[in-house]
C-alpha positions as a printed Julia matrix, in Angstrom:
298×3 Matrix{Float64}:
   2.56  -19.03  -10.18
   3.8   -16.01  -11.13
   2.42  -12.93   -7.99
  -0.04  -10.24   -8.78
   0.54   -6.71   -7.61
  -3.01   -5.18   -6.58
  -2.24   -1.1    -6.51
  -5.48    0.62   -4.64
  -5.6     3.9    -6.78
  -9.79    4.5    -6.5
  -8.89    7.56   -4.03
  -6.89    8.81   -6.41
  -8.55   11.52   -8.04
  -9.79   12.75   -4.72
  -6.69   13.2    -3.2
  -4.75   14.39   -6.5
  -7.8    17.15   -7.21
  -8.15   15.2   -10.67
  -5.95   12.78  -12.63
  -3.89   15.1   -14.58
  -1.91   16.54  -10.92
  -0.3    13.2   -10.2
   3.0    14.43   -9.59
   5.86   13.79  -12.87
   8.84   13.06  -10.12
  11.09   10.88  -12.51
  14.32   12.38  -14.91
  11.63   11.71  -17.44
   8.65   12.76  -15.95
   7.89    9.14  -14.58
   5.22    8.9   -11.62
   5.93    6.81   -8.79
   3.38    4.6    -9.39
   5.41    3.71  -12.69
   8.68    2.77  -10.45
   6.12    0.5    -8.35
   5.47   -1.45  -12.01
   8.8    -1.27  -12.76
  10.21   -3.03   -9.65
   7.21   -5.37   -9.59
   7.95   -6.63  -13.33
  11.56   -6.94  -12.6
  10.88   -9.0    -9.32
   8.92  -11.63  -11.69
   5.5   -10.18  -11.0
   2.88  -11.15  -13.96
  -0.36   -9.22  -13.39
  -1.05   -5.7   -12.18
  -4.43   -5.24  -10.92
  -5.74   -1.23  -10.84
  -8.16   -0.97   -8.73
 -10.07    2.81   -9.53
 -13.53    4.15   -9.65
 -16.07    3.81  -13.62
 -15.79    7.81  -13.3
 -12.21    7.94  -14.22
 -11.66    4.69  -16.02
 -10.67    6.27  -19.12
  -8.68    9.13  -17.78
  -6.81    6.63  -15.44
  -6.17    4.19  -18.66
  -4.83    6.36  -21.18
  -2.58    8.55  -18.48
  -1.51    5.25  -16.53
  -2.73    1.84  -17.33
  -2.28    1.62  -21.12
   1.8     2.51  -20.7
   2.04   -0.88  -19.35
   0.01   -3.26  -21.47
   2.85   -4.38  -23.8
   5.06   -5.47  -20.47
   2.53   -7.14  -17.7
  -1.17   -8.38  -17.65
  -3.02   -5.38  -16.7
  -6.49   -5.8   -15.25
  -8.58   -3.0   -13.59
 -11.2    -3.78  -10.45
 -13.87   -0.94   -9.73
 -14.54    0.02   -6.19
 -17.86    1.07   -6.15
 -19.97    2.17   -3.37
 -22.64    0.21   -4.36
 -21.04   -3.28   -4.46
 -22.11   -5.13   -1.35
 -22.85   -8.77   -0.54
 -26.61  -10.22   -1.07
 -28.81   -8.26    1.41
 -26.95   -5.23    2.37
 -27.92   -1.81    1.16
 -26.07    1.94    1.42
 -26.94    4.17    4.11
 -29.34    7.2     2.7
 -27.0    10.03    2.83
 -23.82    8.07    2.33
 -21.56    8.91   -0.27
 -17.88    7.21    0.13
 -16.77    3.83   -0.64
 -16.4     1.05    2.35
 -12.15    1.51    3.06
  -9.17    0.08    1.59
 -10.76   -3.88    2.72
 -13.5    -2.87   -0.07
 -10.72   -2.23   -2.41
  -9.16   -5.38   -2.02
 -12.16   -7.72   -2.32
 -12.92   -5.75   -5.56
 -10.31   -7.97   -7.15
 -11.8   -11.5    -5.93
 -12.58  -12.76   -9.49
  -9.47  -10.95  -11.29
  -6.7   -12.74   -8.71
  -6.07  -16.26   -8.47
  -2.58  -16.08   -6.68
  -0.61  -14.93   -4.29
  -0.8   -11.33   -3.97
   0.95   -8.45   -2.65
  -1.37   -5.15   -1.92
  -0.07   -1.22   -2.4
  -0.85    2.15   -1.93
  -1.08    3.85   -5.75
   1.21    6.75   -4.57
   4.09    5.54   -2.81
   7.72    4.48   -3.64
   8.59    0.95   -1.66
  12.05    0.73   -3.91
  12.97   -2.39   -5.84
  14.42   -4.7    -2.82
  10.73   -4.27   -1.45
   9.17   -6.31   -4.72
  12.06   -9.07   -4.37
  11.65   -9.6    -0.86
   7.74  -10.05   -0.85
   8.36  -12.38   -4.14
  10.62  -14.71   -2.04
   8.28  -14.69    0.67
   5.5   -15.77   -1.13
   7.3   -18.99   -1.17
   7.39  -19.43    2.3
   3.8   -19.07    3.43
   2.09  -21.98    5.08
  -2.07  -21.91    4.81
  -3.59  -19.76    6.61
  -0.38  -17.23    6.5
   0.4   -13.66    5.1
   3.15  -11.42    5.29
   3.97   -7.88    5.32
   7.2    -6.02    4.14
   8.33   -4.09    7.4
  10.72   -0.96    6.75
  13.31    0.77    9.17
  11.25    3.97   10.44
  14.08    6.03    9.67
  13.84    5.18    5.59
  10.14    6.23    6.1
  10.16    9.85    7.61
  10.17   13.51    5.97
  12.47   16.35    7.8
   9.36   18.54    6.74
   7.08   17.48    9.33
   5.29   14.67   11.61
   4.15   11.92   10.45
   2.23    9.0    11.35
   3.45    5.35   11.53
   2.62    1.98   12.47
   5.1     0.46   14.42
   5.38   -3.36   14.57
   6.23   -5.51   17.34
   8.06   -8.91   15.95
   8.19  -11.78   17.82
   9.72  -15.15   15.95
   9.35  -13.77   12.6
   5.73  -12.62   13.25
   3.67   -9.35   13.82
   2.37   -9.53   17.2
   1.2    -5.86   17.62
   0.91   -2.69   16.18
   1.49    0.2    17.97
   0.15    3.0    16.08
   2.35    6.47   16.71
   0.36    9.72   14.98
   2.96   12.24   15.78
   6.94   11.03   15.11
   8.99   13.91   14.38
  12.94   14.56   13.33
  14.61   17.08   15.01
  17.28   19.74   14.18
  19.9    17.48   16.09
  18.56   14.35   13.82
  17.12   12.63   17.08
  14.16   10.88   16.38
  11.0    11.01   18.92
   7.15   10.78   19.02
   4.99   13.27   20.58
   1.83   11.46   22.86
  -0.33   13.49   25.04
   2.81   16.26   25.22
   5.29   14.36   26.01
   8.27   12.88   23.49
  10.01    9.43   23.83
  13.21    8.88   21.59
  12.95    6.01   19.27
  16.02    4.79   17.8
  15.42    5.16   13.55
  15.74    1.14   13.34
  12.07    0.51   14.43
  10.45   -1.88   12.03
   6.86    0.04   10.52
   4.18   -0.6     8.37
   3.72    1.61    5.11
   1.06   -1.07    3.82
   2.74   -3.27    2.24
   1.15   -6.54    2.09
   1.08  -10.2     0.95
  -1.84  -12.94    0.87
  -2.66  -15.78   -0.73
  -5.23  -16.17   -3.14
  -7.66  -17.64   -0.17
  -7.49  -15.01    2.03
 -10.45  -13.23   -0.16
 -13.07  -15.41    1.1
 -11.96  -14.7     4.63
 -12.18  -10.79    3.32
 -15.82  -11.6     2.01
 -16.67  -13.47    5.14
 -15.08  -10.39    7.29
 -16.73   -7.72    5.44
 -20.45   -9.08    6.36
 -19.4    -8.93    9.68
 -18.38   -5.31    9.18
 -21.77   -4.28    7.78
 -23.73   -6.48   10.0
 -21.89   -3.98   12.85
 -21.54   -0.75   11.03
 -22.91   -0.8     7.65
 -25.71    1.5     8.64
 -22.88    4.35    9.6
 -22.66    6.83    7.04
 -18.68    7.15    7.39
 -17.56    3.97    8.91
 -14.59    2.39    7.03
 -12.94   -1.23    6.67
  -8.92   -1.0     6.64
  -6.67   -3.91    5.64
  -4.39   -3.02    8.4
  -7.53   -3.21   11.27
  -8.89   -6.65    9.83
  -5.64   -7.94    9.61
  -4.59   -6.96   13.05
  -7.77   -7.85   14.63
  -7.43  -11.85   12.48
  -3.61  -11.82   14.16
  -5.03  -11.03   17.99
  -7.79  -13.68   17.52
  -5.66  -16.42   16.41
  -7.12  -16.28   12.97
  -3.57  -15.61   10.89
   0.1   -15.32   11.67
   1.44  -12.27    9.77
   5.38  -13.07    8.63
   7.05   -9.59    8.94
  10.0    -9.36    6.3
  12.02   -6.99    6.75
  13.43   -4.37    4.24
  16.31   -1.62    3.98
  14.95   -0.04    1.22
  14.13    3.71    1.27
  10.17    4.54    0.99
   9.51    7.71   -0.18
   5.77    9.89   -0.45
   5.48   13.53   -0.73
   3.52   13.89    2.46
   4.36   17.72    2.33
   5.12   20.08   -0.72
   8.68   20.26    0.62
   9.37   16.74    0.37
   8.9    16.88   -3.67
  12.64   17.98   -4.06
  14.21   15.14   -2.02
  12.35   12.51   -4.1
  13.25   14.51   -7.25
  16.94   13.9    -6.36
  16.86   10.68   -5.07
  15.38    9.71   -8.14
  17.65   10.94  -10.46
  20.65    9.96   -8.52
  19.1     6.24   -8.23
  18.76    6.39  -12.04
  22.82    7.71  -12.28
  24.37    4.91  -10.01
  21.96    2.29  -12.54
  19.8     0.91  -10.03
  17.27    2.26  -12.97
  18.0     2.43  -16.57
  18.0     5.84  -18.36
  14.46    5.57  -18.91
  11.85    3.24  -17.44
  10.12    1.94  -20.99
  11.26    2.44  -24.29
């Protein structure tokens, strides 16, 4: 069966200040979220699955979602604050959605194969797409995989950044060591900063950018995972439910392995104004040497 991509874009117009900012970065004005459609259809991808909020359904459609409806099934899931297993309620005084686990088990009843799971406004490059394909093929029950990158393709020379960085043993995550402050330097030494004090890293660490791959059953573990959650914190008014914290917390307890496969591909995110230029020109010079074609859709 052909894999789904799942693209979590309900925080979208939150973080973008409204639909119309997200960020023309392409020769032609393409979005990064059109490259991740791109890749995804030429690594033999067949669905897309949006998942947004009602409010901005028809803003998101006719500025994203209908571009693509001539060139890959495209379904949309709605993350709703409201959508909650049989005798649950929300919190008085609560007003966000349950985390990026919520997001995910918004799709239950859309996807009915393997699956790979991405942020709506990052660039994972087109070796990323291939390599989670092939690895779909490799998972035994129970299994799921993540796409690791070098943390050297992952930072900005504009500033810290966070990143979680993956310890691999046989093939597998075994820990994830989260680092909140890993900066570049003038001399292009690479180091992260903890309680003061800095510790070189090498560039070829392998790190998460959340970049994910399940198989179609791993929803009613998510459904069974996310009572639990509420059972504990559903009462919080700003408690959330992360893919990378269940997933983690399934790997220490025995519940999943985690195949890491590992990528050279450059990721790219405009986590500061400054970065914007970079991506600009790595863009167009990726389009130049034909790794795209002139223009994305015609």
């Amino acid at each position: 069966m052909k894999p789904t991509l799942v693209i979590m874009a309900a925080g979208m117009g939150s973080r973008y200040g409204g639909l119309k900012q997200l960020d023309p970065v392409g020769p032609n004005g393409e979005t990064l979220l059109e490259y991740s459609i791109f890749d995804a259809i030429q690594a033999g991808f067949g669905k897309v699955v949006f998942v947004i909020r009602h409010d901005f359904e028809t803003e998101f459609k006719e500025q994203i979602g209908n571009k693509f409806t001539d060139k890959i099934d495209v379904r949309y899931a709605f993350q709703s604050l409201e959508d909650l297993p049989e005798g649950f309620s929300v919190p008085e005084g609560r007003t966000k959605p349950w985390g990026t686990g919520q997001a995910v088990l918004a799709c239950r009843n859309l996807v009915k194969e393997p699956f790979c799971v991405q942020n709506a406004d990052d660039f994972y490059g087109a070796e990323a797409y291939k390599t989670i394909a092939a690895g779909f093929q490799t998972l035994e029950n129970g299994e799921s995989c993540i796409v690791g990158y070098r943390l050297k393709n992952t930072l900005s020379p504009h500033g810290s950044v966070s990143r979680g960085v993956c310890e691999v043993i046989d093939g597998c995550l075994s820990e994830v060591n989260e680092r909140t402050e890993i900066i570049t330097n003038d001399n292009g030494t690479i180091q992260y900063i903890e309680n003061g004090a800095a510790t070189n890293m090498t560039g070829n660490e392998i790190v998460s950018m959340n970049f994910w791959g399940f198989a179609p059953e791993f929803f009613q573990t998510l459904e069974e995972k996310f009572i639990a959650f509420l059972t504990e914190k559903g009462g919080e008014l700003k408690s959330e439910w992360y893919i990378p914290d269940i997933v983690t917390r399934m790997m220490k307890n025995g519940e999943t392995k985690i195949k890491v496969l590992s990528s050279n591909a450059q990721w790219f995110g405009v986590t500061y104004p400054d970065d914007r230029p970079a991506v600009v020109a790595a863009l167009k010079a990726m389009h130049a040497a034909g790794r795209y074609p002139a223009k994305l859709w015609k």
